[in-house]
N, C-alpha and C positions, 0 to 999 in steps of 0.2 A: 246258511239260514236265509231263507228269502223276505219279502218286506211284509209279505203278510202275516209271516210266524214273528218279527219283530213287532206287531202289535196285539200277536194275542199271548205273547210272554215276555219277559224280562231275557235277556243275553243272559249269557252265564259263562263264569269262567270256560267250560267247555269251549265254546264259540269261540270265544278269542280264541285259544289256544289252535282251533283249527284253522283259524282266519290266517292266521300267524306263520302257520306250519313246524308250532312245536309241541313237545309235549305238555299234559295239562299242568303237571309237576314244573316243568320252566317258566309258565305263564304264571304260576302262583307268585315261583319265586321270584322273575321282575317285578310282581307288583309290591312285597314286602323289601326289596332291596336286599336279603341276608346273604345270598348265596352266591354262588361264581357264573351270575352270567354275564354274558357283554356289553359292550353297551349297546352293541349295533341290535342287540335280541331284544335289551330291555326297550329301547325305544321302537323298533319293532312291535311289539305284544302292545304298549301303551298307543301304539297308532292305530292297531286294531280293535283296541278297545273302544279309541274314540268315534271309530267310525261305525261299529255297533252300538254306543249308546250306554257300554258298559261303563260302570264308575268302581267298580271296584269294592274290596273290602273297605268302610268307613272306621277305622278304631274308635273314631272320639266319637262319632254321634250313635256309636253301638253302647260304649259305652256310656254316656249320660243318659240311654234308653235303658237297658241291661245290667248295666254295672259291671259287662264285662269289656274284652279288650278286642273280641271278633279276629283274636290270632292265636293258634293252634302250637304251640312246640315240638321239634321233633329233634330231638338229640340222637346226633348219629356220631360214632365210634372214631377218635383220632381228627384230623384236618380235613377240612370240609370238599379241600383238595382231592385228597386221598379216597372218601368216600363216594367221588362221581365217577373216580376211576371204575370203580363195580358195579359193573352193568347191574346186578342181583339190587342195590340199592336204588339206583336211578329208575328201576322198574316197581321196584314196593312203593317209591317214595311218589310218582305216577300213580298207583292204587290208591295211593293216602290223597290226594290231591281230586281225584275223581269223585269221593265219597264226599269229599269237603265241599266240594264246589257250587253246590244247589247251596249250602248254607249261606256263601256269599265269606264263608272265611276265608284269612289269610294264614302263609304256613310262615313260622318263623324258624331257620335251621341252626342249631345250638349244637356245638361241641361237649364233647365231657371233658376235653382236653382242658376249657375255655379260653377255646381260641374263640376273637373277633368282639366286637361292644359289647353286644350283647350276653348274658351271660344266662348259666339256671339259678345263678342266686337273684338275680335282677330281671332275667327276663320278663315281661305282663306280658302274659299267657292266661288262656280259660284252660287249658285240659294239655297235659304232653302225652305223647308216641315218643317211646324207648324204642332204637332201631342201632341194631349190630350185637357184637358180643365182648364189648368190654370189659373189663373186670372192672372199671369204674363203675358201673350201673347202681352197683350197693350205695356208693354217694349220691349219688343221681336221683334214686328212689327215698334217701335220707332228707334230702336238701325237697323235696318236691311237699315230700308226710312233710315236713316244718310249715311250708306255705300255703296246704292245705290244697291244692290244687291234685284234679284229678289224673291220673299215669296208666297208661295201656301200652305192655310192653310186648313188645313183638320179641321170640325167641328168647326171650331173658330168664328173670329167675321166678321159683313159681314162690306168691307172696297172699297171704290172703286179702290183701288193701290194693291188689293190683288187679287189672281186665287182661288175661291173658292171649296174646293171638299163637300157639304152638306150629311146632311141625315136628313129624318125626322123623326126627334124623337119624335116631339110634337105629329105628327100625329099618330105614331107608337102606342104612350103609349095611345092613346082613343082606337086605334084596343084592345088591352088589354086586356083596363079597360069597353068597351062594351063587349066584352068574355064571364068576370064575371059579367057581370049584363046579357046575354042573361042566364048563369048559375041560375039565383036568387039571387045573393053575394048583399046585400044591405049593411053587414057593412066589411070596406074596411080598410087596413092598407098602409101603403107606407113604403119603406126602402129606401130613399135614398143614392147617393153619396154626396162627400161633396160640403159644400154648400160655402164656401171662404177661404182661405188660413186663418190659425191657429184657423179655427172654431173648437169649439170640440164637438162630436157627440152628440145629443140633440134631443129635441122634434122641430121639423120644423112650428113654428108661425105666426103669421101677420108680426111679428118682427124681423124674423130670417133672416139676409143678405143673398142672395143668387147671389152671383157672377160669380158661374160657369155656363156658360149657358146650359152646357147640363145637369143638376140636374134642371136646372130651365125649360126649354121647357119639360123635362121628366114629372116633377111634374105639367105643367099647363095642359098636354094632361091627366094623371091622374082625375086631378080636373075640366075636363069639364064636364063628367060624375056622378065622386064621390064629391063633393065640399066640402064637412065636413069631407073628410076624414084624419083621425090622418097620423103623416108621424113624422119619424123618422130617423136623419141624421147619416152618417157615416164619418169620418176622411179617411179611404184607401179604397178600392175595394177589400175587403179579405173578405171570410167567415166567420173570426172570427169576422167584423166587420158587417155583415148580419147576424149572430146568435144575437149579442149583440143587434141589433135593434128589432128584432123580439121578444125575451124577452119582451124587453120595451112594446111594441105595446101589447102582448098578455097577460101582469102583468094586467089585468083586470078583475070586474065581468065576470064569464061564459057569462051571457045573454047581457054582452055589449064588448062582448069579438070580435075581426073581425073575418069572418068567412073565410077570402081570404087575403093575402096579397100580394102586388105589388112591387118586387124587381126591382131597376132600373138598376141593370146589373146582370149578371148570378152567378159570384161567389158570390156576396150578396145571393142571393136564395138561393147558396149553404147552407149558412148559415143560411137564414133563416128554412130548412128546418133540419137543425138540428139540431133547437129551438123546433122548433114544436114537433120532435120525441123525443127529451127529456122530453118533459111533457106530455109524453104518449097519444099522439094525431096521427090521421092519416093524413099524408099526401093525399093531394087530396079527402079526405073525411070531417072529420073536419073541417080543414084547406087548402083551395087550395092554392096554389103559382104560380105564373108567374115572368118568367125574363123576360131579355132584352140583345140579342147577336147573341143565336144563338153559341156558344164556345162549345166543347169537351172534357168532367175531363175524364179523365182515374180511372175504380175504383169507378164510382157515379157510384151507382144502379139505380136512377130513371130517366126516362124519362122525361125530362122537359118541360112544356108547355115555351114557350117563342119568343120573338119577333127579328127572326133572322135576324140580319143586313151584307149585303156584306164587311166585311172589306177587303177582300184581294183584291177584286173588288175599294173601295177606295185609296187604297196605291197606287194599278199599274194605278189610274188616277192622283192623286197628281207625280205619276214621268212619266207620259207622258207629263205632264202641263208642269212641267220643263224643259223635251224634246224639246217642242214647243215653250218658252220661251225662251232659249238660243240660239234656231235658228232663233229667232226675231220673229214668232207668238204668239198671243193671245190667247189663247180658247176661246170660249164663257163660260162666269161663271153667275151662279153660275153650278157647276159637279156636280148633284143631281142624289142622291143615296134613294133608299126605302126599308123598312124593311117588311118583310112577315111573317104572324102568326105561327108557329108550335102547334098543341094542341099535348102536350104528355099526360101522367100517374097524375102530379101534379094539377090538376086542374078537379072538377067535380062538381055536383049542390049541392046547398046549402044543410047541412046540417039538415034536420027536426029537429024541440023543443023536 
């Protein structure tokens, strides 16, 4: 920003953030304090502010103007740790932060777990963003209708008091799972996410709870195609938790061994595919792999076939709902978002006997 555009507008969280050289989402969250950044970033972002002229979100003189608190909540699924690990979050939550930012709000990051001070019974909040797929959300959404505060939930449950941001994952994962069947892939593995709070990762049955609904819409779009296909659950979204499934899936006869397997998000893949390279298989020949994202590793060598979803495109819609929301508008919901195939490197025709 140059000195002339500093007098014919106010900074804006943007600026810093570029000033700074971090994302808009980290600059939020040094300036509310809630989240895991350092200290060398938060004082960083707070030196760029000053030297822009930025002040930041004010809560108190918002609120003795408003009556409200000029900070945003966004509960996101498990340990706030664990949630920056996925890429897929750290990029929605960037979209959420983009859309906020002309407002002059601050984000405040809330567990459902409630982990850290703040909590959702206590939090002062104008409006939350539901982000992940816990099966806590149903509290979440309880505890929010009590305080009367407004809720836009991304990928959650569909509610008629809630702003819904979708994606179709059901429909996503048949794009896929027809992929590998236009390839030949007749025998098919699944690596899912988990499937309910304290499940531990297993073989996915007739009889396996499946409470999270995006492991469950993932898996029924799977299994409109493949219907007998084995599927195996995972506890976190880690590659060490898509290598351990892929194991499981591929500890079989060669000739009933699958020739394709179906990760339901990308760092699973990751790890499923270096399952596969450890028992001297090839990727995309042997074995094909498809994700679900559309994410960026730094340092993967392979090109991932996988089914790219808009997150950042979801986040800056869940914080314009709340935009619209605060200033007494509805959107029309549900905010329906689509995922688009990419065919990279990991996925090719079935393997000949």
């Amino acid at each position: 920003m140059t000195a002339s555009d500093q007098h014919t507008r106010r900074p804006t969280l943007a600026d810093v953030a570029k000033a700074a050289g971090v994302s808009v989402s980290t600059a939020s969250i040094a300036f509310s304090g809630s989240g895991p950044v350092s200290d060398a970033t938060r004082e960083r972002v707070l030196a760029a502010a000053a030297s822009l002229g930025y002040d930041g979100p004010d809560p108190r003189a918002r609120s003795l103007r408003q009556g409200r608190s000029g900070v945003i909540g966004v509960v996101l699924e498990g340990s706030l740790l664990y949630a920056f690990r996925d890429p897929v979050t750290s990029i929605t939550l960037d979209g959420v932060a983009t859309a906020l930012g002309p407002q002059g709000a601050g984000l405040l990051l809330l567990t459902d777990s409630g982990e850290g001070a703040a909590t959702i019974d206590t939090a002062a909040v104008d409006a939350v963003i539901l982000l992940g797929c816990s099966t806590r959300v149903d509290h979440s959404i309880e505890v929010f209708g009590r305080r009367d505060i407004p809720v836009v939930s991304v990928e959650g449950p569909s509610r008629p008091e809630l702003v819904e941001v979708t994606l179709d994952n059901r429909a996503a994962s048949v794009v896929a799972a027809r992929h590998l069947q236009s390839l030949g892939h007749e025998r098919v593995g699944i690596a899912t996410l988990g499937t309910a709070d304290g499940q531990p990762a297993g073989p996915v049955t007739e009889d396996t709870p499946i409470a999270v609904s995006v492991t469950r819409e993932r898996l029924l779009g799977t299994r409109e195609i493949y219907p007998d296909a084995p599927a195996w659950s995972s506890v976190h979204n880690t590659p060490e938790d898509g290598r351990r499934a892929a194991l499981a899936l591929l500890d079989v006869a060669a000739s009933e061994r699958p020739t394709a397997i179906v990760a339901q998000a990308d760092l699973l893949a990751i790890g499923v595919i270096q399952a596969v390279e450890e028992l001297g298989l090839v990727v995309g020949v042997d074995v094909s792999v498809i994700g679900f994202d559309g994410i960026r590793i730094d340092g993967f060598a392979h090109d991932l076939t996988t089914m790219v979803q808009p997150a950042s495109a979801k986040g800056h819609a869940a914080g314009a709902a709340v935009t619209a929301l605060l200033a007494g508008d509805r959107p029309d919901t549900p905010i329906a978002f689509t995922c688009e195939l990419h065919v990279g490197s990991t996925t090719g025709p079935v393997p000949s006997s």
